[in-house]
MIDOSE-1310 file (N, C-alpha, C; in nm, 2 decimals, decimal comma, always signed):
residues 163
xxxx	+3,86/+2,13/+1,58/+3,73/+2,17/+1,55/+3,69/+2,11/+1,41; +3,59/+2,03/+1,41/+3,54/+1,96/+1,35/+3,49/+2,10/+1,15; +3,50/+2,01/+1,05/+3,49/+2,11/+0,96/+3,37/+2,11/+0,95; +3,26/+2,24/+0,90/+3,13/+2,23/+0,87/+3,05/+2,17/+0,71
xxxx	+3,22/+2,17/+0,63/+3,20/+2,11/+0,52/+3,16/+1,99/+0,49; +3,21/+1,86/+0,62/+3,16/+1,72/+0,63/+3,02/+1,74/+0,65; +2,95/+1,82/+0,72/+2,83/+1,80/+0,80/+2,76/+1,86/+0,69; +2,78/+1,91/+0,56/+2,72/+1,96/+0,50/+2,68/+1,83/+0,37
xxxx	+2,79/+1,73/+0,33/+2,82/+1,65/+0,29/+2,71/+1,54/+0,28; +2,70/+1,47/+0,46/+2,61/+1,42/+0,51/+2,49/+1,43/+0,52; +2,41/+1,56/+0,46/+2,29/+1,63/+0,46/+2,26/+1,67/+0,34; +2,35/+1,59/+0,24/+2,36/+1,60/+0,07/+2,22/+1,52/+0,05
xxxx	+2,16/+1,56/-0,01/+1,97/+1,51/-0,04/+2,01/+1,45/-0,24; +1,98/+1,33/-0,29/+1,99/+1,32/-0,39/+1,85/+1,26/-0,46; +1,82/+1,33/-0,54/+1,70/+1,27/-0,54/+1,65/+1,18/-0,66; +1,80/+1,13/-0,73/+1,78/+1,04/-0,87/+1,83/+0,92/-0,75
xxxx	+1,86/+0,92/-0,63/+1,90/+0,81/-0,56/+1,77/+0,77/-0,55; +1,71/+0,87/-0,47/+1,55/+0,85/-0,39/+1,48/+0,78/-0,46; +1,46/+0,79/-0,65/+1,42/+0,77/-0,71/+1,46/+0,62/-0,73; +1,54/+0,54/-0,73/+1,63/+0,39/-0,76/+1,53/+0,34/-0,66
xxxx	+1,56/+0,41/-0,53/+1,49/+0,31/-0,42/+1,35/+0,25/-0,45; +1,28/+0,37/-0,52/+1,10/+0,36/-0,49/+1,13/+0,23/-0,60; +1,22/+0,20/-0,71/+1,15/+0,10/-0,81/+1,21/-0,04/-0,76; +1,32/-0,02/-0,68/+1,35/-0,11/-0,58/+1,27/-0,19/-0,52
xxxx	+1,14/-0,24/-0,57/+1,04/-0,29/-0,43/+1,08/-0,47/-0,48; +1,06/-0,53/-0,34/+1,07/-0,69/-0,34/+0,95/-0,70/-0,38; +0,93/-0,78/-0,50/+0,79/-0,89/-0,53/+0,75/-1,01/-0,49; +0,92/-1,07/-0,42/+0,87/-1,19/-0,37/+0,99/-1,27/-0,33
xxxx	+0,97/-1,32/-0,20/+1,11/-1,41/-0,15/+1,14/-1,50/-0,21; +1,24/-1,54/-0,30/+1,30/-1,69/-0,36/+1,35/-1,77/-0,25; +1,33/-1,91/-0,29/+1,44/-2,01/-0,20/+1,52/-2,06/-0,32; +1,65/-2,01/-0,20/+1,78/-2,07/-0,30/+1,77/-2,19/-0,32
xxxx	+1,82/-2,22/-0,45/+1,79/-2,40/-0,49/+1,90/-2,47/-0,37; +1,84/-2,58/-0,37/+1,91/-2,69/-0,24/+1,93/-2,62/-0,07; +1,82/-2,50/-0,09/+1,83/-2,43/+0,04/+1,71/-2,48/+0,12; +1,62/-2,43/+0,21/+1,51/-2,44/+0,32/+1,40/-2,35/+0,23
xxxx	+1,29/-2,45/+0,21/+1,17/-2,28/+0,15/+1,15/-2,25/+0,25; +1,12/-2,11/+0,12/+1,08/-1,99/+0,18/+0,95/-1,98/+0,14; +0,87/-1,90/+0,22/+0,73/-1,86/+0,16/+0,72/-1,72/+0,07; +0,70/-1,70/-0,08/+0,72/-1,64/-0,16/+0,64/-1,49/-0,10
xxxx	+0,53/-1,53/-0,02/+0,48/-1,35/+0,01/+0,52/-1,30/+0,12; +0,55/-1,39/+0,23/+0,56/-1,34/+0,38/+0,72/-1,34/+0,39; +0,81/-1,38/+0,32/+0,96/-1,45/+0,37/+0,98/-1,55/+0,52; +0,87/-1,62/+0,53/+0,89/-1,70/+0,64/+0,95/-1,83/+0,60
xxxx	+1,03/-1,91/+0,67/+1,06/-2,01/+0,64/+1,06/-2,13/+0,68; +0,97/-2,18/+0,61/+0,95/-2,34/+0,59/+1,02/-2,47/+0,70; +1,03/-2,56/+0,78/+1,10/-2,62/+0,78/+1,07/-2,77/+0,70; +1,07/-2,72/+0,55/+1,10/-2,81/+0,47/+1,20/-2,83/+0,40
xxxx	+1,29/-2,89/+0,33/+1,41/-2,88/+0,26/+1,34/-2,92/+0,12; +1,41/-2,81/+0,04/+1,36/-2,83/-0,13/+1,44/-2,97/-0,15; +1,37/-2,97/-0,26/+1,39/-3,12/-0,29/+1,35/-3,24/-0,20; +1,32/-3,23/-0,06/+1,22/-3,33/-0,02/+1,10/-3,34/-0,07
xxxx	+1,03/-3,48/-0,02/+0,86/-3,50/-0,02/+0,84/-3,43/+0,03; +0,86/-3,36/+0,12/+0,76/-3,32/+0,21/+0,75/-3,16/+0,13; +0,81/-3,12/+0,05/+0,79/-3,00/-0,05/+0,69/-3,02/-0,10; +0,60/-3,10/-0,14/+0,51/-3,16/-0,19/+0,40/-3,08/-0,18
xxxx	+0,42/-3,06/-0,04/+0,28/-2,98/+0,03/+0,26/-2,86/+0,02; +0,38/-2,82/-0,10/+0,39/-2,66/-0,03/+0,33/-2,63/-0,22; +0,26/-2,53/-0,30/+0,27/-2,49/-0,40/+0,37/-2,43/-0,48; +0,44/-2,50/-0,56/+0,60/-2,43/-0,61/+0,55/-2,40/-0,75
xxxx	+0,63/-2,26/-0,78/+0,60/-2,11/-0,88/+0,76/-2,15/-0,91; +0,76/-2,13/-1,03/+0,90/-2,09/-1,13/+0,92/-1,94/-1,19; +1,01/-1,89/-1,16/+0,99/-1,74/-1,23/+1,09/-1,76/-1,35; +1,09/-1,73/-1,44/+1,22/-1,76/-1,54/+1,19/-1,63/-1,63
xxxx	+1,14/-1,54/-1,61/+1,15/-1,46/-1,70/+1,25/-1,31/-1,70; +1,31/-1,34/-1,62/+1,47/-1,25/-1,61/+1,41/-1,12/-1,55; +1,32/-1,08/-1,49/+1,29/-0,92/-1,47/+1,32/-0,96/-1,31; +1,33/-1,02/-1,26/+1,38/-1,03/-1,07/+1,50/-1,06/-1,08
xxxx	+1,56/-0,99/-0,98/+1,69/-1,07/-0,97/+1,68/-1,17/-0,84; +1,79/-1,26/-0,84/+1,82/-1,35/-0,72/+1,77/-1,35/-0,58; +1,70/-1,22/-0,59/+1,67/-1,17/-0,42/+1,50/-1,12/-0,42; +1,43/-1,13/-0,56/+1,30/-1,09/-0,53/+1,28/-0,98/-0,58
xxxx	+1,35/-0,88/-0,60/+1,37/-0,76/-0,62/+1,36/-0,73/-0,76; +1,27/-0,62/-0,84/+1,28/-0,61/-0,95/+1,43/-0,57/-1,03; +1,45/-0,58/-1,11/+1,57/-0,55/-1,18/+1,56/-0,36/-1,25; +1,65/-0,30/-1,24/+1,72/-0,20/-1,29/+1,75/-0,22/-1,44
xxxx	+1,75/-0,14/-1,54/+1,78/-0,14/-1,66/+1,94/-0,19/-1,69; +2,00/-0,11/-1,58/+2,17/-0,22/-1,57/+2,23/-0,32/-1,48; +2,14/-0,36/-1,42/+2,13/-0,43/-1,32/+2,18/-0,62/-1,47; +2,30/-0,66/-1,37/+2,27/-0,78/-1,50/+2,21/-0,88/-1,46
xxxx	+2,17/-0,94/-1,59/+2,06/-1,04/-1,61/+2,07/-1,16/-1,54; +1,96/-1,21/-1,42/+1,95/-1,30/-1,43/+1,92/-1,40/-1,44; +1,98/-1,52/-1,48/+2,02/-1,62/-1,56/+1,92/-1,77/-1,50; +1,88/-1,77/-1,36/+1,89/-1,88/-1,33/+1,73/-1,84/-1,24
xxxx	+1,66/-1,98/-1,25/+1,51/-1,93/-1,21/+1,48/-1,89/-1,05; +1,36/-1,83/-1,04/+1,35/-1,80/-0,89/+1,25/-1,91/-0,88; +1,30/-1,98/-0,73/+1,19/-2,08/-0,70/+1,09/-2,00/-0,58; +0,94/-2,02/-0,56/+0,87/-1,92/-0,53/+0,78/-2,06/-0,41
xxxx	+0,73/-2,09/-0,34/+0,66/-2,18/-0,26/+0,56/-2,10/-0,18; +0,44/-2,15/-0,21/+0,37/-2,07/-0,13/+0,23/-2,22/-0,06; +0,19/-2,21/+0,03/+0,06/-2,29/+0,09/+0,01/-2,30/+0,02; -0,10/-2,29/-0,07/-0,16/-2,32/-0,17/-0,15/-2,21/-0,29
xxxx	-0,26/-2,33/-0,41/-0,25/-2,20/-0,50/-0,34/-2,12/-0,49; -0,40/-2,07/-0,38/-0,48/-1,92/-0,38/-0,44/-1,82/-0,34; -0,31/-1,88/-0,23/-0,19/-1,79/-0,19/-0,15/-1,68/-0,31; -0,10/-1,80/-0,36/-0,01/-1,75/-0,47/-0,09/-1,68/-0,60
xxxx	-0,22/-1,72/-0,62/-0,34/-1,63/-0,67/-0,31/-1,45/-0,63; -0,33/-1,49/-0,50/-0,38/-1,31/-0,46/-0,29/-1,26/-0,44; -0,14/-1,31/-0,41/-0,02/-1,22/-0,43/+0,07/-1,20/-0,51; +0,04/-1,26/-0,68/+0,08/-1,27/-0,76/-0,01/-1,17/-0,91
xxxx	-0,16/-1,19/-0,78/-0,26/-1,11/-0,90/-0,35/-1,17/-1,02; -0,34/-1,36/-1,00/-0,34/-1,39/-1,12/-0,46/-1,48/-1,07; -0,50/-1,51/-1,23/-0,66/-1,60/-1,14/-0,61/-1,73/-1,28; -0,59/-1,80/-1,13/-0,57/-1,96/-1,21/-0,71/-2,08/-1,24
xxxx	-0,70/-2,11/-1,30/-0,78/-2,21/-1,38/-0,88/-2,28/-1,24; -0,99/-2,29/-1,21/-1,08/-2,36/-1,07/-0,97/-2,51/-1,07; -1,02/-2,59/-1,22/-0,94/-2,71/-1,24/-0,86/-2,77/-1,18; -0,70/-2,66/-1,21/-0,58/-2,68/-1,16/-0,57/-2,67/-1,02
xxxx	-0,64/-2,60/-0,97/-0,64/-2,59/-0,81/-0,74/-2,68/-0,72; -0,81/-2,71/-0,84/-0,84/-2,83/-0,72/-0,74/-2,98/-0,77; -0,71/-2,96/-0,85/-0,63/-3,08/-0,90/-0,54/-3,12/-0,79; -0,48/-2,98/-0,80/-0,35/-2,97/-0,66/-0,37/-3,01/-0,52
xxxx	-0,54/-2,96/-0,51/-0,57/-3,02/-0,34/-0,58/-3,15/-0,34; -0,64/-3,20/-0,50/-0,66/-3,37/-0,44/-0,52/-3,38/-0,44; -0,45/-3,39/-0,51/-0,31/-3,45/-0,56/-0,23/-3,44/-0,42; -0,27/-3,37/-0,35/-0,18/-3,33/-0,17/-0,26/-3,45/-0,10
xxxx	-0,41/-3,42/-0,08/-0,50/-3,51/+0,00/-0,46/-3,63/+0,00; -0,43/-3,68/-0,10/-0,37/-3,83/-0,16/-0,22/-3,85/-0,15; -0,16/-3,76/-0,13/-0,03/-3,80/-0,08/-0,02/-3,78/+0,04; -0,06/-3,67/+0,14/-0,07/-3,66/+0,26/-0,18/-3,68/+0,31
xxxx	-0,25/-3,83/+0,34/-0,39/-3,82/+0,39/-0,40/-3,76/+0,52; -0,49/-3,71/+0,53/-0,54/-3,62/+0,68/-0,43/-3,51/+0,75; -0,32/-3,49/+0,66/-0,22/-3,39/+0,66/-0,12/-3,46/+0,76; -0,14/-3,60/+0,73/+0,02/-3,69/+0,78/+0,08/-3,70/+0,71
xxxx	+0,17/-3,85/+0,70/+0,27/-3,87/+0,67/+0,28/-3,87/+0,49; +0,38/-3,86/+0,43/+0,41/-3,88/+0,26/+0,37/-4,04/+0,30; +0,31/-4,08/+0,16/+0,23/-4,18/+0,11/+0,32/-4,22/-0,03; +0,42/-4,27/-0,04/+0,49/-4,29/-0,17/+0,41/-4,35/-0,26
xxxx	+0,32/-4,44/-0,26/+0,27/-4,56/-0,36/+0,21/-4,42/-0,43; +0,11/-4,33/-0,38/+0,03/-4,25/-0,44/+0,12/-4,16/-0,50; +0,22/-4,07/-0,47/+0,32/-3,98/-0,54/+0,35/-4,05/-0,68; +0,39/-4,19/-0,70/+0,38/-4,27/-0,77/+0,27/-4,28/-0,89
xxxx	+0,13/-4,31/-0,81/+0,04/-4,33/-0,92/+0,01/-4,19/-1,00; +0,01/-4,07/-0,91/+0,03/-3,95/-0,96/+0,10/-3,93/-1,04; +0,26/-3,95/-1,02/+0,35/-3,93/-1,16/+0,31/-4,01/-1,32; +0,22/-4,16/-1,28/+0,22/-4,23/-1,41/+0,08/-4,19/-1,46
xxxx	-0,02/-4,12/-1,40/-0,11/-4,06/-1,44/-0,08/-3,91/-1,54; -0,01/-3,87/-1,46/+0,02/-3,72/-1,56/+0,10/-3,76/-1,66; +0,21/-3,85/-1,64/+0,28/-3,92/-1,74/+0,16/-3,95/-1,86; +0,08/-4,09/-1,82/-0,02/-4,11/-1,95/-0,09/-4,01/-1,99
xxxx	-0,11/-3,92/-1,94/-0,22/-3,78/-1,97/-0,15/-3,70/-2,08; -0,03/-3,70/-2,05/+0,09/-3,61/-2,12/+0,10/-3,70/-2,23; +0,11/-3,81/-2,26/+0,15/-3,92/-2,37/-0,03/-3,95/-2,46; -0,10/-3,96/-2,37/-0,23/-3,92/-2,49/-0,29/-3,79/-2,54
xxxx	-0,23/-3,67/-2,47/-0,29/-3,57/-2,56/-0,14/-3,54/-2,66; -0,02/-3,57/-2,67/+0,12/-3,52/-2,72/+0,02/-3,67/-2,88; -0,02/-3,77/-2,84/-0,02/-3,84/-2,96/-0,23/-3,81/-3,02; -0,23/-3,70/-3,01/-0,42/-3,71/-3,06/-0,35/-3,66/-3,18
xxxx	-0,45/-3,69/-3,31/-0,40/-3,60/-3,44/-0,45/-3,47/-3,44; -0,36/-3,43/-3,50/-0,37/-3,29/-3,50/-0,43/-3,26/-3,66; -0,52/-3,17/-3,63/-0,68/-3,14/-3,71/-0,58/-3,03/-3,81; -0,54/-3,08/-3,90/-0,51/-2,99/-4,03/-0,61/-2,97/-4,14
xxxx	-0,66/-2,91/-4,20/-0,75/-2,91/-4,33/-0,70/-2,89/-4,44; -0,67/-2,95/-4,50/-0,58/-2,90/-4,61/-0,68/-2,93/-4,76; -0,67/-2,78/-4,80/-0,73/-2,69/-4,93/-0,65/-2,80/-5,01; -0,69/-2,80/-5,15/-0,66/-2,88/-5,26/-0,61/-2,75/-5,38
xxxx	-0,54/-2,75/-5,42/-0,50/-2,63/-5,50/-0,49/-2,71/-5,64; -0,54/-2,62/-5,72/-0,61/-2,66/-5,87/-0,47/-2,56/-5,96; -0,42/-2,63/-6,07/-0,28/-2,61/-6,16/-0,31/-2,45/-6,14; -0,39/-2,41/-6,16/-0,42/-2,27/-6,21/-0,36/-2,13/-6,06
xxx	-0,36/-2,16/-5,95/-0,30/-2,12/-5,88/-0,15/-2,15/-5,92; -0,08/-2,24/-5,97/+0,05/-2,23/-5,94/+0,10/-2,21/-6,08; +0,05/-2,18/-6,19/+0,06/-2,07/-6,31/+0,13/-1,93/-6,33
Protein backbone atom coordinates (compact mmCIF):
# COMPACT_ATOMS: atom_id res chain seq x y z
CA UNK A 1 0.00 0.00 0.00
CA UNK A 2 1.38 2.88 -1.29
CA UNK A 3 2.25 5.68 1.63
CA UNK A 4 0.00 8.90 1.68
CA UNK A 5 3.01 10.85 2.80
CA UNK A 6 4.70 10.69 -0.93
CA UNK A 7 1.41 11.97 -2.40
CA UNK A 8 1.41 14.69 -0.08
CA UNK A 9 5.01 15.51 -0.95
CA UNK A 10 4.10 15.85 -4.69
CA UNK A 11 1.28 18.40 -4.00
CA UNK A 12 3.92 20.46 -2.01
CA UNK A 13 2.97 24.15 -3.49
CA UNK A 14 6.15 26.50 -3.11
CA UNK A 15 5.65 29.69 -3.90
CA UNK A 16 9.35 31.51 -3.67
CA UNK A 17 9.79 28.69 -6.59
CA UNK A 18 6.61 30.17 -8.47
CA UNK A 19 8.11 33.33 -7.89
CA UNK A 20 11.96 32.41 -9.77
CA UNK A 21 9.81 31.26 -12.67
CA UNK A 22 7.77 34.64 -13.37
CA UNK A 23 11.43 36.55 -13.50
CA UNK A 24 12.58 33.73 -15.65
CA UNK A 25 11.18 35.20 -18.89
CA UNK A 26 13.38 34.68 -22.36
CA UNK A 27 14.06 38.18 -24.00
CA UNK A 28 15.62 36.78 -26.80
CA UNK A 29 17.11 33.79 -28.77
CA UNK A 30 21.10 33.93 -29.14
CA UNK A 31 22.97 32.13 -31.96
CA UNK A 32 25.81 30.34 -30.56
CA UNK A 33 28.94 31.75 -32.14
CA UNK A 34 30.09 29.47 -35.17
CA UNK A 35 26.52 28.01 -34.88
CA UNK A 36 23.29 28.56 -37.69
CA UNK A 37 21.31 32.07 -36.82
CA UNK A 38 18.80 32.22 -35.01
CA UNK A 39 16.10 34.87 -35.29
CA UNK A 40 16.40 36.88 -31.91
CA UNK A 41 12.30 37.30 -31.45
CA UNK A 42 10.73 34.28 -32.97
CA UNK A 43 13.69 31.45 -32.28
CA UNK A 44 13.46 30.34 -35.87
CA UNK A 45 16.32 29.35 -37.62
CA UNK A 46 18.05 30.78 -40.33
CA UNK A 47 19.61 28.68 -42.91
CA UNK A 48 22.51 30.88 -42.82
CA UNK A 49 25.74 30.04 -41.11
CA UNK A 50 27.33 32.96 -38.88
CA UNK A 51 30.22 34.03 -40.23
CA UNK A 52 29.12 33.70 -43.82
CA UNK A 53 28.19 36.54 -46.54
CA UNK A 54 25.18 35.55 -46.71
CA UNK A 55 24.74 36.76 -42.77
CA UNK A 56 24.99 39.97 -44.35
CA UNK A 57 21.40 40.04 -44.92
CA UNK A 58 20.28 39.37 -41.68
CA UNK A 59 20.56 42.54 -38.99
CA UNK A 60 23.16 41.49 -36.13
CA UNK A 61 22.64 42.95 -32.33
CA UNK A 62 25.52 42.41 -29.82
CA UNK A 63 24.35 42.12 -26.24
CA UNK A 64 27.43 42.43 -23.92
CA UNK A 65 26.07 43.83 -21.04
CA UNK A 66 26.00 40.69 -18.70
CA UNK A 67 22.19 40.76 -17.55
CA UNK A 68 21.19 37.51 -20.06
CA UNK A 69 22.62 34.62 -19.76
CA UNK A 70 23.76 32.23 -22.68
CA UNK A 71 20.22 31.19 -23.43
CA UNK A 72 18.25 34.58 -23.59
CA UNK A 73 17.02 34.43 -20.34
CA UNK A 74 17.35 37.17 -17.81
CA UNK A 75 19.89 36.42 -15.14
CA UNK A 76 19.10 35.83 -11.32
CA UNK A 77 20.99 37.77 -8.72
CA UNK A 78 23.23 34.37 -8.36
CA UNK A 79 22.96 33.10 -11.36
CA UNK A 80 26.97 33.60 -12.65
CA UNK A 81 28.05 36.08 -14.88
CA UNK A 82 28.02 35.97 -18.20
CA UNK A 83 31.08 36.55 -19.76
CA UNK A 84 30.81 36.26 -23.41
CA UNK A 85 28.32 38.24 -25.83
CA UNK A 86 24.90 37.19 -27.04
CA UNK A 87 24.73 37.35 -30.83
CA UNK A 88 21.06 38.51 -31.64
CA UNK A 89 20.03 38.50 -35.82
CA UNK A 90 17.01 39.67 -36.75
CA UNK A 91 15.52 40.67 -40.67
CA UNK A 92 15.90 44.07 -40.43
CA UNK A 93 16.33 46.83 -38.14
CA UNK A 94 12.70 47.47 -37.51
CA UNK A 95 12.43 44.01 -36.33
CA UNK A 96 14.69 44.49 -33.92
CA UNK A 97 13.19 48.10 -33.18
CA UNK A 98 9.90 46.75 -31.93
CA UNK A 99 11.12 43.79 -30.12
CA UNK A 100 13.76 45.37 -28.38
CA UNK A 101 11.59 48.64 -27.73
CA UNK A 102 14.12 50.93 -29.03
CA UNK A 103 13.82 53.57 -31.74
CA UNK A 104 16.94 53.70 -33.87
CA UNK A 105 18.24 56.67 -35.67
CA UNK A 106 15.86 56.90 -39.54
CA UNK A 107 19.75 57.30 -40.87
CA UNK A 108 21.16 54.07 -39.74
CA UNK A 109 18.28 52.11 -41.05
CA UNK A 110 18.24 53.18 -44.03
CA UNK A 111 21.99 53.02 -44.25
CA UNK A 112 21.53 49.26 -43.63
CA UNK A 113 18.93 48.82 -46.48
CA UNK A 114 21.14 50.51 -49.05
CA UNK A 115 24.21 48.68 -47.71
CA UNK A 116 22.07 45.11 -48.27
CA UNK A 117 20.50 46.46 -51.73
CA UNK A 118 24.09 46.87 -52.92
CA UNK A 119 25.43 43.71 -51.89
CA UNK A 120 22.47 41.68 -52.68
CA UNK A 121 20.99 43.27 -55.81
CA UNK A 122 17.32 42.28 -56.28
CA UNK A 123 17.78 39.87 -53.15
CA UNK A 124 20.32 37.59 -55.22
CA UNK A 125 23.42 36.61 -55.14
CA UNK A 126 26.55 38.27 -52.57
CA UNK A 127 28.25 40.86 -54.75
CA UNK A 128 31.87 40.86 -53.23
CA UNK A 129 33.35 43.97 -55.13
CA UNK A 130 30.45 46.07 -53.24
CA UNK A 131 30.98 44.36 -49.62
CA UNK A 132 34.36 45.72 -50.42
CA UNK A 133 33.66 49.24 -51.32
CA UNK A 134 31.46 49.31 -48.26
CA UNK A 135 34.15 48.23 -45.90
CA UNK A 136 36.69 51.07 -47.40
CA UNK A 137 33.97 53.58 -47.22
CA UNK A 138 33.17 53.21 -43.41
CA UNK A 139 36.90 52.61 -43.08
CA UNK A 140 37.52 56.37 -44.56
CA UNK A 141 34.45 57.78 -42.68
CA UNK A 142 35.87 56.30 -39.47
CA UNK A 143 39.56 57.78 -40.32
CA UNK A 144 38.08 61.33 -41.11
CA UNK A 145 35.89 62.02 -38.30
CA UNK A 146 38.82 59.95 -35.57
CA UNK A 147 41.28 62.89 -37.29
CA UNK A 148 38.76 66.41 -37.33
CA UNK A 149 40.30 68.68 -34.38
CA UNK A 150 38.84 68.61 -31.59
CA UNK A 151 37.28 72.14 -30.56
CA UNK A 152 39.06 72.91 -27.04
CA UNK A 153 38.82 76.57 -25.85
CA UNK A 154 41.19 77.24 -23.66
CA UNK A 155 40.76 80.28 -20.96
CA UNK A 156 44.13 82.16 -20.43
CA UNK A 157 44.71 82.32 -16.73
CA UNK A 158 46.34 85.66 -15.48
CA UNK A 159 49.46 85.02 -12.36
CA UNK A 160 46.80 86.19 -10.03
CA UNK A 161 44.77 82.92 -10.08
CA UNK A 162 47.70 80.82 -9.36
CA UNK A 163 48.72 83.11 -6.13
Amino acid sequence: MPSTNAQQEDEYFDEETEKQKVLRQRRFYPTRIGGWCVNAMTGSQYDIKQGSFEELRLYRVSDCTGYYDNRGFLRRKNDPLNRDPNMMYYDNPEQYARHMKRKLPQSQINTWHANVNRMFPDGGDFVKAEWEKIRKENYNNMLRSSQAPAREERQESSEDEWA
